[in-house]
C-alpha positions in Angstrom: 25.0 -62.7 12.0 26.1 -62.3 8.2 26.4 -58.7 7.4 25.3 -57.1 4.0 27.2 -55.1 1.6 26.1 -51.7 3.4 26.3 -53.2 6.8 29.9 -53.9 6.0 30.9 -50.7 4.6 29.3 -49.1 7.7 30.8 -51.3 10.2 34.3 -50.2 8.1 33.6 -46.5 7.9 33.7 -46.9 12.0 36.9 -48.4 12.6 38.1 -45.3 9.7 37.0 -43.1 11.8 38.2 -43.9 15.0 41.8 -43.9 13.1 41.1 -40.5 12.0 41.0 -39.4 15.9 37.3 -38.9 16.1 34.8 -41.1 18.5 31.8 -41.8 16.5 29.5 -42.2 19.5 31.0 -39.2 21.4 29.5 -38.3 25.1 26.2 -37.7 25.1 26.1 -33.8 25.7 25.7 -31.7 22.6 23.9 -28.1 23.1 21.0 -27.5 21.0 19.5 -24.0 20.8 17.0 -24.2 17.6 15.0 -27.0 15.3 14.1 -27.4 12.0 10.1 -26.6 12.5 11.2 -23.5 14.2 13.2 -22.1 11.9 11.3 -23.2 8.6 8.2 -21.4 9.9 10.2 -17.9 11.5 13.9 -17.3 10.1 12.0 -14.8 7.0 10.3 -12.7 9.7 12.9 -12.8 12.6 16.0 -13.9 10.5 18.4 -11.9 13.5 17.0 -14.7 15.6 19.4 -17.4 13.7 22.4 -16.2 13.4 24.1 -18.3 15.7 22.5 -21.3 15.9 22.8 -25.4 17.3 20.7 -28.2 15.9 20.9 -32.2 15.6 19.5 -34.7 13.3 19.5 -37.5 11.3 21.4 -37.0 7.6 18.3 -38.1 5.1 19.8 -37.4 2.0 23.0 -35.4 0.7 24.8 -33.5 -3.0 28.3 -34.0 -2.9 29.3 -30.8 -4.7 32.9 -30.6 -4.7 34.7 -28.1 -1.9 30.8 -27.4 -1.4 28.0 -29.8 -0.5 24.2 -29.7 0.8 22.3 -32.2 2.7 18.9 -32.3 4.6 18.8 -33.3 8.4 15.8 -34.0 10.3 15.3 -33.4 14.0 11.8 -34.0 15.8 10.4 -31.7 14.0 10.9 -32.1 10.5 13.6 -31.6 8.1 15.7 -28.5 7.1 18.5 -28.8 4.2 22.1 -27.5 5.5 25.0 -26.4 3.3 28.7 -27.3 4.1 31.7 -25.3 2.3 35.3 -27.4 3.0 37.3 -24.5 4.4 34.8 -23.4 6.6 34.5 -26.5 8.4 38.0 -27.3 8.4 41.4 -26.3 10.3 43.8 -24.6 8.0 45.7 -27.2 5.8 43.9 -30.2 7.4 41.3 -30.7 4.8 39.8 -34.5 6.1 36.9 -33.3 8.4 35.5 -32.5 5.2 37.8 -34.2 2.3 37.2 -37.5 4.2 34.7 -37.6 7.1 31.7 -35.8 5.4 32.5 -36.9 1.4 33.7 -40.6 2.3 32.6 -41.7 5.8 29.7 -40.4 6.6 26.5 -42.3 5.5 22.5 -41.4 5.3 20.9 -42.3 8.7 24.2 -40.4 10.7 23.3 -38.3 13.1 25.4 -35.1 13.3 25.0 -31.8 15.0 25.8 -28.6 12.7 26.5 -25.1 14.2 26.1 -22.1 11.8 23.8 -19.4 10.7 20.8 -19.4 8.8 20.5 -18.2 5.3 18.2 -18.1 2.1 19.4 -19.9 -1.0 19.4 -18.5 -4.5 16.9 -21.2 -5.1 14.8 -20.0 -2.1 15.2 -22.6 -0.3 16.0 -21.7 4.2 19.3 -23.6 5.0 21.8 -23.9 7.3 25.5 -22.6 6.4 27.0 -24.5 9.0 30.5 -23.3 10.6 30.9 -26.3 12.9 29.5 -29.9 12.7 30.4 -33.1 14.8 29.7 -36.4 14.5 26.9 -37.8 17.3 26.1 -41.1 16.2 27.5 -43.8 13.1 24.4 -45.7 11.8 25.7 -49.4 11.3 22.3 -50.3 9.1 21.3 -48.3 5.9 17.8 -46.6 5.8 15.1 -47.1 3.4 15.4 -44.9 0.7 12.0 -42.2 1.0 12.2 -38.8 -1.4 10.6 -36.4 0.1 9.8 -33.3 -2.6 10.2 -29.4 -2.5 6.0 -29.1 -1.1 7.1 -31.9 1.5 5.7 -35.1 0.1 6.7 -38.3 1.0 7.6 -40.8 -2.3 8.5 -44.0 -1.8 7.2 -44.3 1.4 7.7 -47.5 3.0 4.0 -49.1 3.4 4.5 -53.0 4.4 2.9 -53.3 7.5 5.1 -56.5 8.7 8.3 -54.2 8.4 6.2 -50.7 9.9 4.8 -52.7 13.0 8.0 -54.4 13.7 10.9 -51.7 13.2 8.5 -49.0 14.1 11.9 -46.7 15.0 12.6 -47.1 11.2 8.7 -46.1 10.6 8.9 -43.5 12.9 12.3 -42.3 10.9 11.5 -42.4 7.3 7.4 -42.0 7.5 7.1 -38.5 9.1 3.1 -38.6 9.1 3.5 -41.5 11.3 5.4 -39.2 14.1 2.5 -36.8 13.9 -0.5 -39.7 14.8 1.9 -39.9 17.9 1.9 -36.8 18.8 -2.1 -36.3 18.4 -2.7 -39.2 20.2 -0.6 -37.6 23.0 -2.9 -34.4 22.8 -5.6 -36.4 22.9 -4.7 -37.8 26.2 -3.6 -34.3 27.4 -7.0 -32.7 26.4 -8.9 -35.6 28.7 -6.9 -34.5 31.8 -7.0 -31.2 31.6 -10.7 -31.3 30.8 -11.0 -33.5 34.4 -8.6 -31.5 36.0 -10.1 -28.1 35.3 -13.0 -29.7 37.2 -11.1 -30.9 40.1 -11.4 -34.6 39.6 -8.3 -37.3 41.0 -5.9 -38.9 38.5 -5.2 -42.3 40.6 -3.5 -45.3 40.1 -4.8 -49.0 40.7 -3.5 -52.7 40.3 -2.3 -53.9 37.1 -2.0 -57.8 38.5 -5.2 -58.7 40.6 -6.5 -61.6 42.3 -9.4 -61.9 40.9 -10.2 -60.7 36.7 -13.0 -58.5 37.2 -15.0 -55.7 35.9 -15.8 -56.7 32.2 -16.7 -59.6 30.7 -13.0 -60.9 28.7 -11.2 -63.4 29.0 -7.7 -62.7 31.4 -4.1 -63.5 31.3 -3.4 -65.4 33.9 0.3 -65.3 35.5 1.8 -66.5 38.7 3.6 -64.8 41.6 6.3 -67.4 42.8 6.4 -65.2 46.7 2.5 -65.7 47.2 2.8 -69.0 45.3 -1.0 -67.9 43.7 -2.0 -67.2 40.5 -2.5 -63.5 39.6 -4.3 -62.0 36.3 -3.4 -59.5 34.7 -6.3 -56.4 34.6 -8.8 -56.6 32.3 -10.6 -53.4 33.6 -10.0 -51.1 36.4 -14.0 -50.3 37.3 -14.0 -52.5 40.5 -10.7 -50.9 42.1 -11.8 -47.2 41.0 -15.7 -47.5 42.5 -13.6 -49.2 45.7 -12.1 -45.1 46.0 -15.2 -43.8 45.4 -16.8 -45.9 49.1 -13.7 -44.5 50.5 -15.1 -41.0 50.0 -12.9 -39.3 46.8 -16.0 -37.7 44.8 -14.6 -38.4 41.5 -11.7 -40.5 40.1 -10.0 -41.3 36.8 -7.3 -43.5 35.3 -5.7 -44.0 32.5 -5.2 -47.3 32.4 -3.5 -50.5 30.5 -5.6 -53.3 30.2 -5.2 -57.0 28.9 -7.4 -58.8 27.3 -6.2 -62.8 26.2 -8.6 -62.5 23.3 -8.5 -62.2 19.2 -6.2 -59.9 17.3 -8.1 -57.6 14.5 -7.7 -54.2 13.2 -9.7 -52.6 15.6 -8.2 -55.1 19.2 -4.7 -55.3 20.6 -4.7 -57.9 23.4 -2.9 -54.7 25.4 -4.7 -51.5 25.2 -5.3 -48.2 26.8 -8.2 -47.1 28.6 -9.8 -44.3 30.6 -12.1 -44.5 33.2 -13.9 -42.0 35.3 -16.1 -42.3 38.2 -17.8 -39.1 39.6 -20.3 -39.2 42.8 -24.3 -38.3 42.5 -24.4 -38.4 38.8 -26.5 -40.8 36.5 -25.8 -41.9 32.9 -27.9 -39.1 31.5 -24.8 -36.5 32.8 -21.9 -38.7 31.7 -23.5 -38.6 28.6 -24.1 -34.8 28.2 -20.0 -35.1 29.7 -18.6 -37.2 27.0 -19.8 -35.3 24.6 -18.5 -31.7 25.8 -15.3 -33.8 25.8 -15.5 -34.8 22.6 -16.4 -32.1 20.9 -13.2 -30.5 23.1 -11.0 -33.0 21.7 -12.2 -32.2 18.0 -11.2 -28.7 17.9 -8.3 -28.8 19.6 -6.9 -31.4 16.8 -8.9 -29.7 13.9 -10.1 -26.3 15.1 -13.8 -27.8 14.2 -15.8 -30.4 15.5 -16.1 -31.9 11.8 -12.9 -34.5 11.5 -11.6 -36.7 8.6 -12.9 -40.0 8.5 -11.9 -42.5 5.9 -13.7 -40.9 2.8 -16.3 -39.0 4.3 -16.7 -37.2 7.6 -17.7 -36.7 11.2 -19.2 -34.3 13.5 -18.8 -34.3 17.1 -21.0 -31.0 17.9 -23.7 -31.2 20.4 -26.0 -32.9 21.2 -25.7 -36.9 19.9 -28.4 -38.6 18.7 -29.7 -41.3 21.2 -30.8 -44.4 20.3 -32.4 -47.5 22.1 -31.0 -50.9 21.8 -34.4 -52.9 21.4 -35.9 -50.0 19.5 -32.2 -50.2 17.2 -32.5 -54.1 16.7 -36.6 -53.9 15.7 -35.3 -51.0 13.4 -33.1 -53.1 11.6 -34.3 -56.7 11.9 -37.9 -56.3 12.5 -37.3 -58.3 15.5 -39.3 -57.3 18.7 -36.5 -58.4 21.1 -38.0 -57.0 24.1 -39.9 -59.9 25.5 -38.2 -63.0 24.1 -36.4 -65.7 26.3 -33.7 -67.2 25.4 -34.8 -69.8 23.1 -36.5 -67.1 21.2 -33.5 -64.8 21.1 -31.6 -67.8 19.4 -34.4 -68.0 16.7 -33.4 -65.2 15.9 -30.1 -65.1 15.7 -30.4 -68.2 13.4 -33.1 -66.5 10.9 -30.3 -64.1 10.2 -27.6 -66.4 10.3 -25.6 -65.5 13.2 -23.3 -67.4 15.1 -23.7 -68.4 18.7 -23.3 -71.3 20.9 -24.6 -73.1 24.1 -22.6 -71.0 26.2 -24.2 -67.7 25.7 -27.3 -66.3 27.5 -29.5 -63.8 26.6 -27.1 -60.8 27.2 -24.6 -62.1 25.0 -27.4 -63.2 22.5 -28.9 -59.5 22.4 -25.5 -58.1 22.0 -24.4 -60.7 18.7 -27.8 -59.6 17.3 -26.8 -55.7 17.9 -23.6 -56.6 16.9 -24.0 -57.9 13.5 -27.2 -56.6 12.1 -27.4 -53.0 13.8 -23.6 -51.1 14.9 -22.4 -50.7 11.2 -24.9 -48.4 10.6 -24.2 -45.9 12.9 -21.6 -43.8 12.1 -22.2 -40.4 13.0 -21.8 -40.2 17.1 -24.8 -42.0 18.6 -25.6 -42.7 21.9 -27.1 -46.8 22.1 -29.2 -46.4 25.7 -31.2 -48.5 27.9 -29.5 -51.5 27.6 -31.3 -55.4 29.1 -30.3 -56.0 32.7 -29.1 -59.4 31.4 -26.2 -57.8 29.7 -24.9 -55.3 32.3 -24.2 -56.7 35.6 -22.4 -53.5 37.1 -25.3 -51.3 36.4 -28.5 -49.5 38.2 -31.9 -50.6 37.1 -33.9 -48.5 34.7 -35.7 -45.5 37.0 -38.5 -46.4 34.8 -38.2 -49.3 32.6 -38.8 -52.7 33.5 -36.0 -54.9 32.6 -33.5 -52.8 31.4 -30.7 -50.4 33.2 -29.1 -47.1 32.9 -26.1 -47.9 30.2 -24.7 -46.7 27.5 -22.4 -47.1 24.5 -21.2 -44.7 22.5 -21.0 -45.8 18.6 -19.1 -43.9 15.9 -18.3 -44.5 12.6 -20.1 -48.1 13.1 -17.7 -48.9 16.0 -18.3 -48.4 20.3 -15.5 -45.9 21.4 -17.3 -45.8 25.3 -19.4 -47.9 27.6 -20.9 -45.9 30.7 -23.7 -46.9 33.5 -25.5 -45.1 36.0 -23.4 -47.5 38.3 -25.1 -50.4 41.0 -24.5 -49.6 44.4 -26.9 -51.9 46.2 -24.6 -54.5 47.2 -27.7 -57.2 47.9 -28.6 -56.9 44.2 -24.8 -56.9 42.7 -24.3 -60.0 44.6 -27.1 -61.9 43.0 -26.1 -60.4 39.2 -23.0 -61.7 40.2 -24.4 -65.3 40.8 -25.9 -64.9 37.4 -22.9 -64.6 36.0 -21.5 -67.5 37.9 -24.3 -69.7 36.2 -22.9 -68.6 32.6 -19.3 -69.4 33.8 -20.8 -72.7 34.9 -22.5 -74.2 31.1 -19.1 -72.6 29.6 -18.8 -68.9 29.1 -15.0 -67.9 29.7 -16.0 -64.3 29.9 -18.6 -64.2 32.6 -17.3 -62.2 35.9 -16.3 -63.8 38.9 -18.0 -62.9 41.8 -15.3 -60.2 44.1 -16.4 -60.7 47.7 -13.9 -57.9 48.7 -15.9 -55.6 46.2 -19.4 -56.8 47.4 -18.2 -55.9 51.2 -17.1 -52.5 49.9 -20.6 -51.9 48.4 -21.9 -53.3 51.9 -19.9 -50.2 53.5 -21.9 -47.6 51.3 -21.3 -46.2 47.9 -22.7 -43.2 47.1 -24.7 -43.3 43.8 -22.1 -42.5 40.8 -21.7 -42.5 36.7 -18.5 -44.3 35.1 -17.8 -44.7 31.7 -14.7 -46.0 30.0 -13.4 -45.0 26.8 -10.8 -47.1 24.6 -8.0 -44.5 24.3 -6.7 -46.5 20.9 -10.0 -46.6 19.3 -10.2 -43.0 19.8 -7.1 -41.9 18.2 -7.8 -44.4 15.5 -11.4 -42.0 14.7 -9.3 -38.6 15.5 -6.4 -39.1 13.5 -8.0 -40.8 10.8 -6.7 -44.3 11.3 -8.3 -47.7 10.4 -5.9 -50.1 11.5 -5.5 -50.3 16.0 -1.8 -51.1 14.8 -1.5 -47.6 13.0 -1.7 -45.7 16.7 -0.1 -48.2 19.1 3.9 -47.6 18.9 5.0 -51.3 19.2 1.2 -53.4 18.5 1.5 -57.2 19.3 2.9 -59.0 16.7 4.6 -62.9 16.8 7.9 -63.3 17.8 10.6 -63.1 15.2 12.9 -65.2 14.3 16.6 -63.9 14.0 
């Protein structure tokens, strides 16, 4: 591979080094005792606390001054400027550590460790008179250049999404805000489990690669394992392996879970993606949905200290209690469509009067959920429970308690998009085979997304499961709406991108 100008002059600056007698990819131990966050926000009110102090980072930017230079290094946490005096760093007469190593050789994008004290500039600016500093790691590829002001303000921040997505360490180096969606999204996570663990419920693991693709309506990867010599698919939803723990008697489970779905690619779906599901025994749909939003509304203030968040240009609030909202009674609102009682050549109809696409292959459960799709979900954005949903769509859930034709489901909509799907769950095993057959008649006229009927799941109904309320949530759809994010590609570290070329 042809090297650039930089590259070279990096690749050169290595070899110049190693003559000078130092390894520029030393062993890996280097003690660190402090980081930049830490001191930024404490040195003025416990300044005794740093006068001996060990950090490591990244050079972003340096003022050769001389027999005196500053630079700025950033750790995890941020960045902190250092200053460097010649003889302080250096061993009597021998001047190169700093003459030659730090003025000549060493390069933004290095990553050095500095011992030293902390001090106050006459400009007022916390530093870092450093005493000691050692070489950790020689960067063979320059940076982009990003100025980052006195208030902390990114300029020049690199924004093109091809190079963000694909070099996300570089992202992750040089766009600091980008760490910090990381880092919520990882307390987001946290807050879920210790809001299930506080109440006792099992964090469990189930298969990833499963013989048969069930649970959801998607269409699977499919893969092969050369031992069994069968195919195998890869999960699009853990549901049928979670309510399997629940026969066997734990009263409520979760998971965290990757799923894959072999479907399109849009700013708000990732073919992989991460998703939580819960199951807890003798609850209905009417407590998962009093739940999700006591866990919501959890996860709100712990990022924001309020349950009002940043959306886009205007904002949301997740304080109790969401509005609830039934589908039909959502679609008559806004169509003017009386969906309730129409077949399927009805429902198609309508989906033509308001020019919407479907096809042959859809029934009326997929024809109800285009309409709902298109004509109603944009306009709820405050959090809004979508209830009662037509049996035809739901083949994993209990029939209404007192509505004809509908079951306990639903999904939860936000900012115009569903973030959860929850049922007061089936457990009569005669009645999930036959919605399973239904299914199987989709599958038949063309519909790659209907389930396939899981005799090992039906004979674990047959063995008793005690009534129970799931609901999954998208994990990546939620930190999109909590950390203010339209893109899916904005909150997944590597998102799925085509292969590049070298």
């Amino acid at each position: 591979m042809e090297l650039t100008e930089q590259e070279r002059f990096r690749h050169e600056a290595v070899e110049e080094i190693r003559k000078l007698g130092i390894d520029p990819y030393p062993a890996a131990q280097y003690e660190v005792n402090a980081n930049a966050a830490d001191i930024l926000a404490n040195f003025e009110r416990r300044n005794s606390d740093y006068q001996n102090i060990s950090i490591a980072g990244r050079i972003m930017s340096r003022r050769i001054m001389g027999n005196a230079s500053f630079a700025e290094i950033q750790d995890q946490t941020g960045r902190i400027q250092i200053y460097i005096k010649r003889d302080e760093i250096c061993l009597g007469e021998d001047k190169t550590l700093y003459n030659t190593l730090f003025k000549k050789l060493l390069d933004i994008g290095d990553i050095i460790g500095v011992k030293g004290f902390v001090f106050i500039t006459n400009t007022g600016t916390i530093s870092i008179h450093v005493t000691s500093l050692t070489l950790l790691c020689k960067s063979l590829r320059p940076l982009p250049v990003v100025k980052v002001d006195s208030e902390g303000k990114a300029h020049d921040v690199v924004s093109d999404p091809e190079f963000r997505y694909r070099q996300r360490y570089v992202d992750l180096i040089v766009n600091p805000a980008v760490k910090n969606v990381f880092m919520q999204r990882a307390k987001i996570i946290n807050t879920i489990r210790n809001f299930f663990n506080e109440r006792g419920y099992l964090e469990v693991e189930t298969p990833i690669l499963q013989s048969i693709a069930g649970g959801a309506t998607a269409r699977p990867f499919i893969t092969h394992h050369n031992a069994l010599d069968i195919p195998l698919y890869m999960r699009i939803a853990n549901e049928l392996y979670l309510k399997r723990l629940i026969v066997g008697g734990f009263d409520a489970v979760y998971e965290f879970a990757k799923d894959f779905r072999n479907e399109g690619m849009d700013r708000t779906h990732n073919p992989e993606f991460t998703q939580m599901e819960i199951y807890v025994t003798y609850k209905d749909y009417e407590w998962m949905m009093e739940m999700t939003e006591e866990m919501l509304e959890r996860i709100a203030i712990e990022l924001y200290g309020t349950t009002v968040i940043p959306c886009g240009d205007h904002t949301l609030d997740f304080k109790r209690p969401f509005k609830r909202v039934g589908i039909l009674d959502s679609i008559k609102e806004h169509t003017s469509d009386d969906v309730s009682t129409m077949d399927e050549e009805g429902l198609r109809k309508v989906c033509q009067k308001h020019n919407i696409h479907v096809d042959s292959t859809m029934g009326k459960g997929k024809l109800i959920d285009e309409i709902f799709s298109a004509k109603c979900q944009k306009h709820y954005s405050m959090p809004t429970f979508i209830i009662d949903y037509p049996v035809e769509m739901s083949p994993l859930t209990k029939k209404h308690r007192s509505k004809p034709g509908l079951v306990e489901r639903f999904e939860l909509m936000v900012n115009g998009k569903e973030l959860a799907n929850a049922y007061s769950e089936l457990n009569d095993a005669m009645e999930q085979r036959m919605r399973f057959e239904e299914q199987m008649k989709l599958a038949a006229r063309g519909d790659d997304e209907a389930m396939t009927i899981d005799n090992d799941f039906l004979r674990a109904l047959e063995y008793g499961m005690p009534p129970c309320s799931g609901i999954g949530i998208g994990i990546d759809r939620l930190t999109m709406l909590m950390t203010n994010n339209a893109s899916i590609q904005d909150v997944l570290f590597f998102p799925q991108m085509k292969p590049e070329v070298f």
